[in-house]
N, C-alpha and C positions, 0 to 999 in steps of 0.2 A: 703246587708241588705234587708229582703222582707220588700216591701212597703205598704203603712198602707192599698191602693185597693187589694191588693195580699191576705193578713192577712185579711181581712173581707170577700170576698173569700172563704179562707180553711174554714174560724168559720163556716159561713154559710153550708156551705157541713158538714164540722164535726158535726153540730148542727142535719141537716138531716139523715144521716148515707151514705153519699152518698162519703166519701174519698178513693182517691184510697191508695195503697201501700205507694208508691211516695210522698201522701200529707200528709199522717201520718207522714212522715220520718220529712217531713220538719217542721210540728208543732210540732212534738216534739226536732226539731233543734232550732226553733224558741226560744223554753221554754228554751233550757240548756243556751242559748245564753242572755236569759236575765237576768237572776240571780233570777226568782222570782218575780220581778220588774216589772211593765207597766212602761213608765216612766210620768214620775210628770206630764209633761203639760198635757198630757193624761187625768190625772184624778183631774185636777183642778176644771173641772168643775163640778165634783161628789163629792168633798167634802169628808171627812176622813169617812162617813160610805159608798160610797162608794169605798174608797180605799181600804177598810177589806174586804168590801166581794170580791172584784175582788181580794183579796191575798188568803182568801181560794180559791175563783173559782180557781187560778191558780195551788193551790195543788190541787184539785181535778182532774183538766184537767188533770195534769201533772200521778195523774194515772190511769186515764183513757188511757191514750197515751201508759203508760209502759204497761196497758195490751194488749194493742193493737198489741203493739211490737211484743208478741209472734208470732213466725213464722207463718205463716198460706200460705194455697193455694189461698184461694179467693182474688178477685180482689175489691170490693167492699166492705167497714166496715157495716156491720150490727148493732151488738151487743153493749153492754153497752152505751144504750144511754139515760136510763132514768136518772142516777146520774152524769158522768161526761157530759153529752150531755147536761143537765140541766142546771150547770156551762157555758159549750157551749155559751148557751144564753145569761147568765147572762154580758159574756164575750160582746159579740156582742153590746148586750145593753150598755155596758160603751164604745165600740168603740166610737158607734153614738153618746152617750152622749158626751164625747170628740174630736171624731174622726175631726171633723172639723177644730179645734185649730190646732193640729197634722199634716193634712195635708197641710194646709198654711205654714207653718213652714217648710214643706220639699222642700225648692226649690221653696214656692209659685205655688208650683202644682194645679190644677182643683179641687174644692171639690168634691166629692162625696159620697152624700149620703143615704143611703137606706132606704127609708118609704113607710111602708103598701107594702113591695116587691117592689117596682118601684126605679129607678135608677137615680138618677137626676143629673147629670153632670154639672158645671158651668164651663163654660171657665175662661181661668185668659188674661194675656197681651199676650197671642199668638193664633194660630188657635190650634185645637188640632182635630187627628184623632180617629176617635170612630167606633167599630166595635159591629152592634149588634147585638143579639141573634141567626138571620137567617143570620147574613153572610151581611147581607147592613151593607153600608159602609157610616161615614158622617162626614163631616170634619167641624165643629163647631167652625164660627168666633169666634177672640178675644174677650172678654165681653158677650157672649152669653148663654143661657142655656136649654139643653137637658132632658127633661125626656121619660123614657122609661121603658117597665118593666122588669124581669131580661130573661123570656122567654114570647113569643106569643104563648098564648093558646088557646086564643078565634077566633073564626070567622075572626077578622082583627087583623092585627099588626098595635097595636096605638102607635103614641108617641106625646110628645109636645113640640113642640118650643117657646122660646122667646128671641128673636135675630138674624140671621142670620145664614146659614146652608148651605151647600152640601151635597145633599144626594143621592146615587148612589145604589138602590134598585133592590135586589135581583127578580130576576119573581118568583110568587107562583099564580097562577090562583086561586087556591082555599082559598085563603087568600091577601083579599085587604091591601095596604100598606095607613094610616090616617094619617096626620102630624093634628094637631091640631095647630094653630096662632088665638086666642084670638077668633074674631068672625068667621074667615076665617078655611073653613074645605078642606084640600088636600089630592085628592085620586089618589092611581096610585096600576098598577098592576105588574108592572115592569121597571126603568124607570131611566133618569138623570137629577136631576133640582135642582133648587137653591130658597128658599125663604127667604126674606127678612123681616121681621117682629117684629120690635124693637117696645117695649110699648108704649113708649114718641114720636115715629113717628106718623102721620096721615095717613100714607099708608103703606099698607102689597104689596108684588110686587114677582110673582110667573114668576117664568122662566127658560123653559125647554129646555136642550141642547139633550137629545134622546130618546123616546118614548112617551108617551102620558098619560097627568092626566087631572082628573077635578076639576073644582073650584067651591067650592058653600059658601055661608053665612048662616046665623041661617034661610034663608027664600026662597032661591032657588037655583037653579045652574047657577054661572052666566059664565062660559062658557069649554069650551075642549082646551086644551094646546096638539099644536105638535111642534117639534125640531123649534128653535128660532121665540119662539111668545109667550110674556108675558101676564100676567094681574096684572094690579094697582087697588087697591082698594083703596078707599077714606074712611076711619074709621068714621070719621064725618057723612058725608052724605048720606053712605050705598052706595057707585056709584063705578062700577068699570068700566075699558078701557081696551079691548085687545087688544096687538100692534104687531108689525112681530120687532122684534130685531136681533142682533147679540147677541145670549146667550152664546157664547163665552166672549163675551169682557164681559159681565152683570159679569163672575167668575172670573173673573182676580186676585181677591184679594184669588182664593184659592194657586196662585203660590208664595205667599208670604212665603220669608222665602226658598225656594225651589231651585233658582237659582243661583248656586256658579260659583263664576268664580274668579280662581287662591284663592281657600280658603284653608284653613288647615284643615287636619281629623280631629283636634281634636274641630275646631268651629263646622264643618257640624256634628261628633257624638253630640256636645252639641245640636245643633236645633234640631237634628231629636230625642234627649231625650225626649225633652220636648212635642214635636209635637205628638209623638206615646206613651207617657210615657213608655221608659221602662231604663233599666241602661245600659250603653256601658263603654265596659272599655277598655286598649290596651296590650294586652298578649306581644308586642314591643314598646316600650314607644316611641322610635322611630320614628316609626308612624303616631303618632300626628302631625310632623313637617311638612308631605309629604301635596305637595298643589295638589286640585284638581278642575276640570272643569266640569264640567253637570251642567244640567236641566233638570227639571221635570214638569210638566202639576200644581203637586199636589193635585194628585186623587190616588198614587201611594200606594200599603202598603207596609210595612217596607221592607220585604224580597224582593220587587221588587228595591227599592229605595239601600238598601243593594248593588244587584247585580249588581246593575250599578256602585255603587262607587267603589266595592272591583275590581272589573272587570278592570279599570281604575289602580289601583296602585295594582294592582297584588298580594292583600291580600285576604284571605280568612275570615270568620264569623261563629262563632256557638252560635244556642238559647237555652237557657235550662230556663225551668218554664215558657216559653211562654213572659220572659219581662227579661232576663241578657242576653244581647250581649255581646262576647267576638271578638274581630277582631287580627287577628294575621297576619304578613307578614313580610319583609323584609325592611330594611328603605331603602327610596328614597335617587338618589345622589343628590348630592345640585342644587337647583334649581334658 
């Protein structure tokens, strides 16, 4: 089943004209699959006008899509997008308007929601890995929440935090990396750190495990971060402290969740679902029973994390859509 991030996704692209072959396929798989239907929680909170118009939108998409179907060379959908591409919208718009509901409801997944283009991820009861636009990487405590936009266009790649974070950023010299924390402004240019920065706390706490950022407030820069040396800001009193740490231990809580010892494939696919959202399922039902041993850092991305498990019990993995794991192999003897 594509997932309601996946499906807000294609719209968005189908809305632009920007779908490949491939995503045509699947939103018009999407359609035959649902009979016509959004389903109800969806649009409870649109109310019956907007349940009608999102059931025309759906015939209209619907042929838009069949024109689209037509064979063609190009890679790229240009055409028909003032009528069914219009719907597009209309579609998208009722996501959001419901999309929230929907997505608690599946698993109590992360909301995500898109306003004014920006991306705001809320964490639920686990850590979760997030990959953005340029390829940085950031592993968002439990309770926490991420916004970002959906590409960096401007001069800096901004995002913003409130709650705690790992963030493992890509280098771009010609484009500064901004985390935004309430009063606290952190800049890096390529780099490994962690900030701390929950609303209801009196202290934001920046701490760099490898390269080098700065820290400044609404009023100056209060100081240069290198490999294990933090800074404490006191929210109160506008005062901060830089200290030499071990910014290893300060991340401890990103191995949470991460370290299996004598587990089943089928709990470590359940954590790493939730952890990377995407869906794993077992081509050997088998499988599931087989116990296994690693550790990770948990800075890893999935195909890394993948490699070492399947490596281990001598199964192999394949991804299609960027988010359906399939893992197949042979079942383990009894252990």
């Amino acid at each position: 089943m594509m997932s309601p991030q996946y499906l807000l996704t294609l719209l968005e692209k189908y809305r632009d004209g920007a779908c490949t072959e491939e995503e045509l396929r699947q939103l018009n798989d999407w359609y035959d699959a649902l009979g016509a239907h959004l389903p109800d929680q969806l649009l409870d909170a649109g109310g019956e006008t907007a349940r009608q118009l999102t059931q025309q939108g759906l015939a209209s998409l619907k042929e838009g899509l069949s024109i689209e179907d037509a064979p063609h060379t190009a890679i790229i959908v240009k055409p028909f997008w003032r009528r069914a591409g219009s719907w597009a919208a209309v579609f998208l718009g009722m996501l959001m308007l419901g999309g929230t509901v929907w997505l608690l409801q599946q698993k109590q997944s992360p909301a995500v929601v898109v306003d004014n283009g920006l991306q705001q991820v809320a964490g639920s009861d686990y850590n979760r890995y997030i990959i953005l636009p340029d390829s940085s990487t950031v592993l968002l405590h439990a309770g926490s929440r991420l916004e970002y936009p959906a590409s960096f266009n401007g001069s800096n790649r901004e995002v913003s935090l409130s709650g705690e974070a790992y963030f493992d950023i890509r280098h771009d010299s010609a484009k500064t990396f901004v985390i935004n924390t309430g009063k606290l402004r952190t800049t890096v240019l390529g780099t490994a750190f962690n900030i701390k920065a929950y609303p209801e706390a009196r202290e934001i706490t920046v701490s760099v495990t490898r390269g080098k950022v700065r820290v400044e407030d609404e009023h100056k820069v209060l100081g240069v971060l290198t490999p294990d040396q933090q800074i404490v800001y006191n929210t109160l009193a506008a005062t901060a402290e830089q200290q030499s740490v071990n910014a290893a231990a300060k991340i401890s809580w990103v191995r949470e969740d991460m370290v299996f010892e004598s587990t089943s494939f089928d709990m470590i696919a359940a954590a790493l679902s939730k952890r990377y959202q995407v869906n794993i399922r077992f081509r050997n039902e088998a499988l599931k029973h087989c116990l296994v041993r690693a550790s990770f850092t948990g800075t890893e991305s999935l195909e890394e994390v993948l490699d070492v498990i399947c490596l281990v019990r001598n199964a192999s993995y394949t991804i299609e859509n960027g988010h359906d794991i399939t893992i197949d192999g042979k079942a383990c003897v009894a252990e």
